[in-house]
C-alpha positions in Angstrom: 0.0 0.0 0.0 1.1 3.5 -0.7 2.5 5.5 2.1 -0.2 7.9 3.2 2.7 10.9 3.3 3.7 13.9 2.1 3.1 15.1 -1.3 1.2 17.0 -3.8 -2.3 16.9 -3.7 -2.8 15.8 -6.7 -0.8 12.9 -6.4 -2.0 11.7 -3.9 -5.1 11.5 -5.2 -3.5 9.4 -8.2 -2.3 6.6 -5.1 -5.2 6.9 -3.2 -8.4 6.5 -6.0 -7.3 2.4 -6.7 -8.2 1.8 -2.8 -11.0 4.0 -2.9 -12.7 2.0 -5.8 -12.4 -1.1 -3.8 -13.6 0.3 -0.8 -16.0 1.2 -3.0 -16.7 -2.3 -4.4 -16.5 -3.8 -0.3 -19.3 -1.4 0.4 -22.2 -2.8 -1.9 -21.2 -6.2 -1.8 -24.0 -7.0 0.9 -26.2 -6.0 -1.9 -24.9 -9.4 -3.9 -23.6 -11.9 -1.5 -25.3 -14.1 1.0 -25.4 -13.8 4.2 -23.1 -16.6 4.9 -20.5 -14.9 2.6 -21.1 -11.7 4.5 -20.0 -13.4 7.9 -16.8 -14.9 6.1 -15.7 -11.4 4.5 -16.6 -10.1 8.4 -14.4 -12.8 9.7 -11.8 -11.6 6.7 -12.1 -8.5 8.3 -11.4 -8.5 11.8 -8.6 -11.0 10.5 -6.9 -8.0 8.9 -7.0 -5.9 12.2 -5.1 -8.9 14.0 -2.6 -9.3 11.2 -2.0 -5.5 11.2 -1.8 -5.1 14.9 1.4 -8.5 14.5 3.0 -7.5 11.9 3.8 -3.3 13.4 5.0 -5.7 16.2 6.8 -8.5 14.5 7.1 -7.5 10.8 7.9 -4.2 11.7 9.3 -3.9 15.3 10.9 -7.8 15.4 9.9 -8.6 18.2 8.5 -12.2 18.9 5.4 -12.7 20.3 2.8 -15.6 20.7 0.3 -13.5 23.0 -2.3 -12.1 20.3 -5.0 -14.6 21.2 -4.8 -13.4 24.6 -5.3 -10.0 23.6 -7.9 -10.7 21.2 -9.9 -12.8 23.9 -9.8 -9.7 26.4 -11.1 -7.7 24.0 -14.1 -9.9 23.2 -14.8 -11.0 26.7 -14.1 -7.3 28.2 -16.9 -5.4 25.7 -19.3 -8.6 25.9 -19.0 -8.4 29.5 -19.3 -4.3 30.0 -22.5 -4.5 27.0 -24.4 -7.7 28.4 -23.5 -7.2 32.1 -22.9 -3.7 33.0 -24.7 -2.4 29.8 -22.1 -0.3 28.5 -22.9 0.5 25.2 -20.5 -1.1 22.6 -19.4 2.9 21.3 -17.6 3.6 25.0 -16.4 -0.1 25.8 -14.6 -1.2 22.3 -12.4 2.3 22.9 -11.9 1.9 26.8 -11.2 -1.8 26.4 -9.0 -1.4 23.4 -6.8 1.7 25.9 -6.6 -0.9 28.6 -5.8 -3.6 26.4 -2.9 -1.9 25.3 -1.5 -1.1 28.6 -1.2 -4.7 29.4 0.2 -5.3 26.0 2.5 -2.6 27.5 3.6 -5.0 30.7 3.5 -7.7 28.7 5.9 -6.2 26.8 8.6 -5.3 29.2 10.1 -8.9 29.1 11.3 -8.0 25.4 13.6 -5.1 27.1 15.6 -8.2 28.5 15.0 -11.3 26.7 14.5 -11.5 22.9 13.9 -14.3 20.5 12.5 -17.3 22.1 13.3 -16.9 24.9 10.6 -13.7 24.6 8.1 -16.0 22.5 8.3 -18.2 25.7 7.1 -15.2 27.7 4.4 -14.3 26.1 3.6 -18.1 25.4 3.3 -18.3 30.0 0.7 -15.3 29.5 -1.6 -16.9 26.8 -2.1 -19.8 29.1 -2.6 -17.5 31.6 -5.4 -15.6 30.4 -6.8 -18.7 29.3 -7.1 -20.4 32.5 -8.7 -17.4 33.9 -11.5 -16.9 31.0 -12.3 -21.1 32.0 -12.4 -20.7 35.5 -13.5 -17.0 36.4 -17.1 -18.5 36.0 -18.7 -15.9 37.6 -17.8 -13.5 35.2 -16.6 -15.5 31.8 -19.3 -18.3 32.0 -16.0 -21.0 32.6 -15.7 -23.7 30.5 -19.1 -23.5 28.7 -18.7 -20.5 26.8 -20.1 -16.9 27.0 -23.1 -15.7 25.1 -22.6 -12.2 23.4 -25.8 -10.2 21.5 -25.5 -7.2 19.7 -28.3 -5.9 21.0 -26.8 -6.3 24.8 -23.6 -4.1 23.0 -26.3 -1.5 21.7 -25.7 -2.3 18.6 -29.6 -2.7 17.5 -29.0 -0.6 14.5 -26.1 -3.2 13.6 -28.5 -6.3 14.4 -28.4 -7.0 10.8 -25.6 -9.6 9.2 -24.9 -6.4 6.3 -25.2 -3.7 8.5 -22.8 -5.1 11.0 -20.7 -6.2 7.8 -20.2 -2.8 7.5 -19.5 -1.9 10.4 -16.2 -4.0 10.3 -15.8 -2.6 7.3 -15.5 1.0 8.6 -13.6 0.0 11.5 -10.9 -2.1 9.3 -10.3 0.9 7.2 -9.8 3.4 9.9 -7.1 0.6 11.3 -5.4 0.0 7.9 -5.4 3.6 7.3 -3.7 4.2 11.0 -1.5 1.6 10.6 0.2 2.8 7.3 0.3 6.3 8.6 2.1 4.6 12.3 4.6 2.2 10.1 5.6 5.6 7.5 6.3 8.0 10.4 9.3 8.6 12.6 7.7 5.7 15.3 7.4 3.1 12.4 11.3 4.0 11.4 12.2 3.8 15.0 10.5 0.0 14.8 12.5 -0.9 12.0 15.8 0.6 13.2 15.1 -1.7 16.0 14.6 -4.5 14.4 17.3 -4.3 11.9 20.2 -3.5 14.6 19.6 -2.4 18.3 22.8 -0.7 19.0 22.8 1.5 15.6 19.0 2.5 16.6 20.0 3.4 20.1 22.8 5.3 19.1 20.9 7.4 16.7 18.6 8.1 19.6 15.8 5.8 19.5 14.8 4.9 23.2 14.5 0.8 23.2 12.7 0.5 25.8 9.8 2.7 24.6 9.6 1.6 21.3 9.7 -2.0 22.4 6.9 -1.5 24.7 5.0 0.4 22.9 4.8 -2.0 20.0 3.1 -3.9 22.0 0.8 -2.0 23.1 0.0 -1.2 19.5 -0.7 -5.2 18.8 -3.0 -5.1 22.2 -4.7 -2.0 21.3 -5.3 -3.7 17.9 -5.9 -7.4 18.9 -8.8 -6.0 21.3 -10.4 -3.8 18.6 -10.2 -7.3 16.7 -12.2 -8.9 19.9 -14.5 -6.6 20.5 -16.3 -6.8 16.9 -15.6 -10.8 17.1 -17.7 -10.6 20.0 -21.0 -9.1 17.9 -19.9 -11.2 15.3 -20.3 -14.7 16.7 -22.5 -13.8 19.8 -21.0 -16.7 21.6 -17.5 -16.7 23.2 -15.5 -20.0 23.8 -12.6 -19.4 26.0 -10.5 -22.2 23.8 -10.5 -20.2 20.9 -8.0 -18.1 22.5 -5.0 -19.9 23.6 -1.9 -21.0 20.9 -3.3 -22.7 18.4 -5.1 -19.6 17.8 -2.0 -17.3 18.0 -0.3 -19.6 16.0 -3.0 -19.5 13.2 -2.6 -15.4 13.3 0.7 -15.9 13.0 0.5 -17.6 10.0 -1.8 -14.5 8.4 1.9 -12.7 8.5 4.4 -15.4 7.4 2.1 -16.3 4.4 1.0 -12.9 3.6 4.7 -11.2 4.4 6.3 -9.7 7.3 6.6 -6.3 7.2 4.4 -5.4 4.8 1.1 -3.3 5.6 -0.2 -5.4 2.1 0.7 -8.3 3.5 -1.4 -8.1 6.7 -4.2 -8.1 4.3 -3.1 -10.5 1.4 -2.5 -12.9 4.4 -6.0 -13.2 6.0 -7.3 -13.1 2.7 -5.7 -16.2 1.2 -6.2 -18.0 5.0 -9.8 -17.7 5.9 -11.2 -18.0 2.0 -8.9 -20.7 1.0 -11.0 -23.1 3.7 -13.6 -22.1 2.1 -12.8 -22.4 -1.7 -11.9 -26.4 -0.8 -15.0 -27.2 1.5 -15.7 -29.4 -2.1 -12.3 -31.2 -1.1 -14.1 -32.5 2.4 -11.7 -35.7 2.4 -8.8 -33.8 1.0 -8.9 -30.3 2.6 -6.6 -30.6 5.5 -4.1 -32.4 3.5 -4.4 -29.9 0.7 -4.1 -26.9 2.3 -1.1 -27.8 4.3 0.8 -28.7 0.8 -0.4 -24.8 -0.6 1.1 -23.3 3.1 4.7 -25.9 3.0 4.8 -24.6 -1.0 3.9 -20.9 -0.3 6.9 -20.4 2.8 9.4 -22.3 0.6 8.7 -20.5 -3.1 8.0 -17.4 -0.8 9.7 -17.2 1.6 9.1 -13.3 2.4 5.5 -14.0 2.0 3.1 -13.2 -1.0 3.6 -9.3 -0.7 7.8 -10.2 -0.7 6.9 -12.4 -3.9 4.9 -9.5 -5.4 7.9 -6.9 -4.5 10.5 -9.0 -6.1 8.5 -9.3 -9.8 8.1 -5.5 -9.2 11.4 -5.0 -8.6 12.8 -7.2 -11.5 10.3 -5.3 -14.1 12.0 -1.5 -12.6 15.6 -3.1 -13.1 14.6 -4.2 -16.5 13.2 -1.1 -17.8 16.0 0.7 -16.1 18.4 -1.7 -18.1 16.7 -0.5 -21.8 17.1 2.6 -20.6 20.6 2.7 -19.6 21.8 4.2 -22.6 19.6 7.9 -22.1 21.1 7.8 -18.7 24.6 7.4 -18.7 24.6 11.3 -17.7 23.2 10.6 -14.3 24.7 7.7 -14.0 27.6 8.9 -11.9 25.9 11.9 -10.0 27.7 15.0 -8.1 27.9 16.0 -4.3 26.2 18.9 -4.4 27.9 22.3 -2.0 28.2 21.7 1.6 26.6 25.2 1.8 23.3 23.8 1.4 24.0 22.7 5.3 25.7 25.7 6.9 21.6 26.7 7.4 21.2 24.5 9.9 24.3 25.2 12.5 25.1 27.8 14.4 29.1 27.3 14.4 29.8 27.7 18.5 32.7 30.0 19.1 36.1 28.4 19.0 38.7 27.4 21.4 36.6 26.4 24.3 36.8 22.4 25.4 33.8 20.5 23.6 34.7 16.9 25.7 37.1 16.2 28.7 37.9 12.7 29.5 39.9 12.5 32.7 41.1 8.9 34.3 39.3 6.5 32.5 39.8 3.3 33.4 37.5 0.0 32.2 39.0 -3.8 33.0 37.2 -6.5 31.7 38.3 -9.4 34.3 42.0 -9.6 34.7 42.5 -7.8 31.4 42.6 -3.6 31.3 41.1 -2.3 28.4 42.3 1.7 29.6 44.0 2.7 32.0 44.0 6.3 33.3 43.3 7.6 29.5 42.8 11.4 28.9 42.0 13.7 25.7 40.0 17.0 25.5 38.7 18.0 22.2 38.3 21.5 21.7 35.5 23.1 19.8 35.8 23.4 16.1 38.7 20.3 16.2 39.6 17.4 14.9 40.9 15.1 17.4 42.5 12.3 15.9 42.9 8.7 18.7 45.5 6.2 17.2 47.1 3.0 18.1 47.7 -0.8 17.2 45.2 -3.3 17.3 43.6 -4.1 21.0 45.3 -0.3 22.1 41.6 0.0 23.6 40.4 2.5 20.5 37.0 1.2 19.9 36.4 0.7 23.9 37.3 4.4 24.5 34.5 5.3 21.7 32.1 2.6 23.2 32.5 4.5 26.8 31.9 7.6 25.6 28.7 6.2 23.8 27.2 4.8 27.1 27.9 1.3 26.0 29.9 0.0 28.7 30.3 2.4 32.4 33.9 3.2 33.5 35.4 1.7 36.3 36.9 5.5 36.7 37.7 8.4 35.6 35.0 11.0 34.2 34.0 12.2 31.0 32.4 15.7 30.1 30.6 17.1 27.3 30.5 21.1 27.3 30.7 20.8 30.8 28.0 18.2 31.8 28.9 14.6 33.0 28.0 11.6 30.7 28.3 9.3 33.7 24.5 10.0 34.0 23.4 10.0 29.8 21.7 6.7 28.5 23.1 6.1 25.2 19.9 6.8 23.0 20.0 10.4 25.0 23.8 11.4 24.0 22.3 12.5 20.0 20.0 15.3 22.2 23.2 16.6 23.5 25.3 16.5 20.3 27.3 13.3 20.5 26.9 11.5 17.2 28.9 8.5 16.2 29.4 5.6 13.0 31.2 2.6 13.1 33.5 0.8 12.2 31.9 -2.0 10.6 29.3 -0.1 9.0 25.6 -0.4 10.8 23.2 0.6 8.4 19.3 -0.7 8.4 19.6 -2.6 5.4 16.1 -3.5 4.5 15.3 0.5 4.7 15.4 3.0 1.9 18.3 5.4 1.5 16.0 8.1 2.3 14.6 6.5 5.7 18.0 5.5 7.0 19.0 9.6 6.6 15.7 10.2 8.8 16.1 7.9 11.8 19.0 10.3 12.1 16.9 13.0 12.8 14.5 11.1 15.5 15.6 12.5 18.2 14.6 16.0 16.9 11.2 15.4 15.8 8.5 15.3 18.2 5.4 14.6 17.6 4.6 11.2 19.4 1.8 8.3 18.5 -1.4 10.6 18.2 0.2 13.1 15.5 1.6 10.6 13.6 -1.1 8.1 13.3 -3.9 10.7 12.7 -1.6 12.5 10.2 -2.0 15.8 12.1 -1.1 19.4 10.6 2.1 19.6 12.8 3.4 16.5 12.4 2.9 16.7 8.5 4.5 20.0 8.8 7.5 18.3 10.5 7.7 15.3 8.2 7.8 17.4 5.0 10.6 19.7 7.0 12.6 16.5 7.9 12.3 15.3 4.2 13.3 18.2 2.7 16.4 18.2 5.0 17.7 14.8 3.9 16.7 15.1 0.2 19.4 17.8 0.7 21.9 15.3 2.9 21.7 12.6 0.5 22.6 15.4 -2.3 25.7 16.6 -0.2 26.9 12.7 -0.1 26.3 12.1 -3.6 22.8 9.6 -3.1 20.1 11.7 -4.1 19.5 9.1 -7.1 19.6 6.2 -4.8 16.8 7.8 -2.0 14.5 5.2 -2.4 16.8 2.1 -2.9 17.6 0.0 0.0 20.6 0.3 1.9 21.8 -3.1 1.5 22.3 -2.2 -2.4 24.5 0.2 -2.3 28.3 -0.4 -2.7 30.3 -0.2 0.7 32.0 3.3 -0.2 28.0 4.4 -1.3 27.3 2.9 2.7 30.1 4.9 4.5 28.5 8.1 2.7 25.1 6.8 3.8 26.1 6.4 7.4 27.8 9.8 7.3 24.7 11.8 6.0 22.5 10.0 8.7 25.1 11.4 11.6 24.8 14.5 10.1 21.4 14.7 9.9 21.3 14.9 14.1 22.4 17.9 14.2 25.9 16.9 15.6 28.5 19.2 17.7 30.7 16.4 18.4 31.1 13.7 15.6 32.6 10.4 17.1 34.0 8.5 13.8 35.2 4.7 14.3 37.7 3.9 11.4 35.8 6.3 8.5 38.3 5.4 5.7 38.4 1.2 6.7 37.4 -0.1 2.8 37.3 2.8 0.4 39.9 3.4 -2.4 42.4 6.2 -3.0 39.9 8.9 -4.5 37.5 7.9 -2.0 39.8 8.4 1.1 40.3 12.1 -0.6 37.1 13.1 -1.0 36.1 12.1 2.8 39.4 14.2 3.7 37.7 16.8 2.2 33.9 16.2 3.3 35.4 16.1 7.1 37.3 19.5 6.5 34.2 21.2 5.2 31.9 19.8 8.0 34.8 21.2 10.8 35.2 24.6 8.7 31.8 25.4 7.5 29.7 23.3 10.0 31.9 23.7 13.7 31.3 20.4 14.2 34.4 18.9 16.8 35.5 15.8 15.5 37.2 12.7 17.1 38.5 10.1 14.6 39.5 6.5 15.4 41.4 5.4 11.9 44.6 3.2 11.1 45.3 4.9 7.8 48.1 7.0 9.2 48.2 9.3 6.1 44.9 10.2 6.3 44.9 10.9 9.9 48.1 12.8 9.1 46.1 14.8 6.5 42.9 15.3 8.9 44.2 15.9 12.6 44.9 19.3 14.1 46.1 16.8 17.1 46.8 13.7 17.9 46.3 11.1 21.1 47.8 8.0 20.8 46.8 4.9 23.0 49.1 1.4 23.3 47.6 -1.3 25.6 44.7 1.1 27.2 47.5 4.0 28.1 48.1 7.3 26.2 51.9 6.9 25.0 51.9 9.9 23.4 50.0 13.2 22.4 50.6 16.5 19.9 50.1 17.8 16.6 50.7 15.6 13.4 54.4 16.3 12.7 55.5 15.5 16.2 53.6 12.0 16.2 55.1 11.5 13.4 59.0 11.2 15.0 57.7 9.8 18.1 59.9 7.2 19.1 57.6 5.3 21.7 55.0 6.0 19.0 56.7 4.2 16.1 57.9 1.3 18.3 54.5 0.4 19.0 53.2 0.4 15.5 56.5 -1.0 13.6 59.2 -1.7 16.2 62.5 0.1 15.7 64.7 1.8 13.1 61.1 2.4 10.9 58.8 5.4 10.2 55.4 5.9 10.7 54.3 7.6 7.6 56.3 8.7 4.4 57.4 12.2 4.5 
């Protein structure tokens, strides 16, 4: 489905017209159908809202969970309870329910913050037989064993009493969900999801708060499960506690495997395929079970990203084909230009020079028996580039790790324009200016180009759940702003052509630009750079020379550069710190490191130099 985002109106109006037509077409099927077929595309229906409601959490977000049932029983038991009980009309329960649905989906999902995997699945696996066991024995309440009996008419829903007027019903309600959900998955939460579930530690260093995103993920899938529930429970008008325990979850599960994880189509395509397919072989009586599990083994291993994934791929090869014939008008474009740095200089103020932009004082980490630093110190001064060499296992990357929040120091202290970072969780360090890449290179490889550039920016847009899903004026206001900022990135690195490509297909020089551009796009003062140069070629070592000059001169971002390429940190450093088994053996501007002696000895040994003059 097209991303309900920015754009000219008129375009979209050109996505958006296909979906209205078959809204369209939904809408006066009770006109034409039966009432049996009716209840199935109802069924089809509230199938959707579970699949979507999974898939933000496991197609999207990544993490695993088996507890949908569970939230899809409260949700019917809660409204039938409240409407036949209490008499609560079905208007105020489905929205109170669905609230307090989602803030156990919330507690439910605090495990995830410590467990992942399995190991999580298992968790959620202990709470599904939990809320089981209580909908068969809270008798007084669920009707136990035996079942509960649901009317629409105890959920005031007389005007809904008939099969196609509660039809659409559904109808309205799955639209408004699919509608949500695509604006939730193509907004800064939906990116923060992602990021998450393509690498944790680039996500949290870019400023996405893991435990909030992981939790509220779930609470998204609770919210949606138990709008899913309460329709299912004027659907059926009878609740049996069994049908919401794991097989169940397992069968909703399926809705995303075979219709494709992460995909917003594929939460629909999914259902679709899995509650008509039944249907289209109930001719097959003898056959059916066997027959449908040979179409599910043959869909997961010919599609193995589901039928969306299958239907991406044949869309893709078509696009590479025609771009293939047309290679020959475009060899122009083919190799396009970074565009002026000065497109950036709007959006720094450069702070005034010579002041100290980090302190590091004492820092000492051991792992075990083995120290990894040992009473290091550097200051960077505002406006400089701060170069930190040494040999392999000096304690380079560990110093960078520490001053990223990654590991806590055993002593020492380190300050950021006079504040303390003993205190900063690493997803807050981007607020304060600390940016960093790595070494090996930790892009979200199944994102677009463009996307990757804006979880860069997360931590500076803030509009929360409500904006984003309803699309409101400010937080379209902010999206276009954030847009328009890394169209103009990915033009300064030279990837404005490849904005909507993924990540993963870009060449590994085309990925250190990529992961460049999304540092910058946070707004950095201090710009922590693990081994920049490791990979690219001559004329690609030159040009990032170059890039980091202009972002120092023009910019006043302070840099500090881990690299091993001692001619490019030669080229690049105003000054130098170099480490040697966790200790600082030696410290000054480029020329003198150069003719250090204790400095040579520990990269070459003696009688050697450690650059060409």
């Amino acid at each position: 489905m097209a991303p309900l985002m920015v754009g000219a109106r008129g375009n979209a109006l050109a996505r958006l017209w296909p979906y209205g037509l078959l809204l369209l077409l939904l809408a006066v099927l009770p006109a034409v159908v039966s009432s049996y077929a009716l209840h199935i595309l109802s069924t089809l229906g509230i199938a959707v809202i579970l699949a979507l409601g999974l898939n933000i959490l496991m197609g999207f977000a990544g993490q695993v969970s088996l507890a949908n049932a569970a939230f899809f029983g409260i949700g019917a038991y809660a409204v039938a309870v409240l409407g036949n009980g209490y008499g609560v009309t079905f208007w105020l329960a489905l929205p109170l329910v669905a609230l307090l649905t989602a803030g156990i989906g919330f507690l439910v999902g605090l495990p995830a913050l410590r467990v992942s995997s399995h190991y999580l699945a298992l968790a959620t696996l202990a709470f599904v037989w939990t809320v089981q066991v209580v909908l068969i024995n809270w008798v007084s309440v669920t009707g136990g064993s035996p079942g509960l009996t649901s009317s629409r008419s105890g959920l005031g829903l007389s005007a809904f009493r008939a099969d196609w007027t509660y039809y659409l019903l559904i109808l309205a309600v799955t639209t408004v969900m699919v509608v949500l959900a695509v604006n939730i998955v193509h907004s800064k939460i939906g990116r923060a999801f992602t990021a998450i579930r393509d690498n944790e530690n680039a996500a949290e260093i870019m400023g996405v708060n893991l435990a909030k995103y992981k939790t509220l993920a779930f609470a998204i899938n609770a919210f949606y499960c138990a709008v899913a529930g309460g329709l299912q429970a004027g659907l059926v008008r009878f609740l049996d506690p069994y049908e919401f325990g794991l097989w169940p979850s397992i069968w909703h599960l399926l809705y995303i495997v075979v219709g494709g994880l992460g995909s917003i189509p594929g939460s629909i395509l999914g259902p679709l395929v899995l509650v008509s397919l039944p249907e289209a072989l109930r001719g097959f009586a003898e056959y059916r079970e066997l027959i449908f599990a040979v179409l599910m083994l043959l869909t997961l291993i010919y599609l193995p990203n589901g039928i969306a994934g299958g239907i991406d791929r044949l869309r893709q090869r078509w696009r590479a084909d025609r771009a293939t014939a047309g290679s020959n008008d475009t060899d122009a474009a083919s190799a396009p230009q970074r565009q002026s740095a000065t497109v950036l200089t709007t959006a720094h103020a450069p702070p005034a020079h010579g002041g100290i932009s980090l302190e590091v004082a004492g820092l000492t980490l051991s792992f075990g028996g083995l120290k990894a630093l040992q009473d290091a110190s550097l200051t960077v001064k505002e406006g400089e580039i701060r170069a930190l060499i040494g040999p392999n296992g000096a304690g380079k990357t560990t110093f960078l790790n520490l001053l990223c929040r990654v590991y806590t120091p055993d002593a020492g202290t380190m300050r950021f324009r006079g504040r303390s970072l003993l205190d900063v969780k690493s997803h807050d360090l981007v607020r304060l200016g600390i940016v960093r890449t790595f070494q090996n290179i930790r892009l979200f490889a199944k994102m677009t180009v463009l996307d990757n550039v804006l979880v860069g920016m997360h931590s500076h847009l803030d509009h929360g759940i409500i904006g984003c899903a309803w699309r409101l004026p400010g937080a379209m206001e902010e999206a276009r702003e954030a847009q328009r900022k890394a169209s103009l990135l990915l033009g300064y690195v030279g990837l404005e052509h490849a904005r909507d490509m993924p990540a993963a297909s870009l060449s590994f020089g085309q990925q250190r630009r990529l992961e460049l551009a999304r540092a910058l796009a946070a707004d950095p003062a201090l710009l922590l750079l693990d081994e920049p140069a490791s990979g690219l070629d001559k004329s690609e070592v030159a040009e990032l020379l170059a890039v980091l000059h202009t972002i120092r001169d023009q910019l006043g971002v302070s840099i500090l550069v881990i690299e091993h390429d001692m001619n490019f940190v030669m080229g690049l450093a105003d000054r130098i710190t170099v480490l040697d088994h966790g200790v600082v053996i030696a410290e000054g501007i480029p020329r003198d490191i150069q003719r250090d002696q204790l400095v040579i000895e520990a990269y070459l040994g003696k009688g050697h130099a450690l650059v060409e003059a």
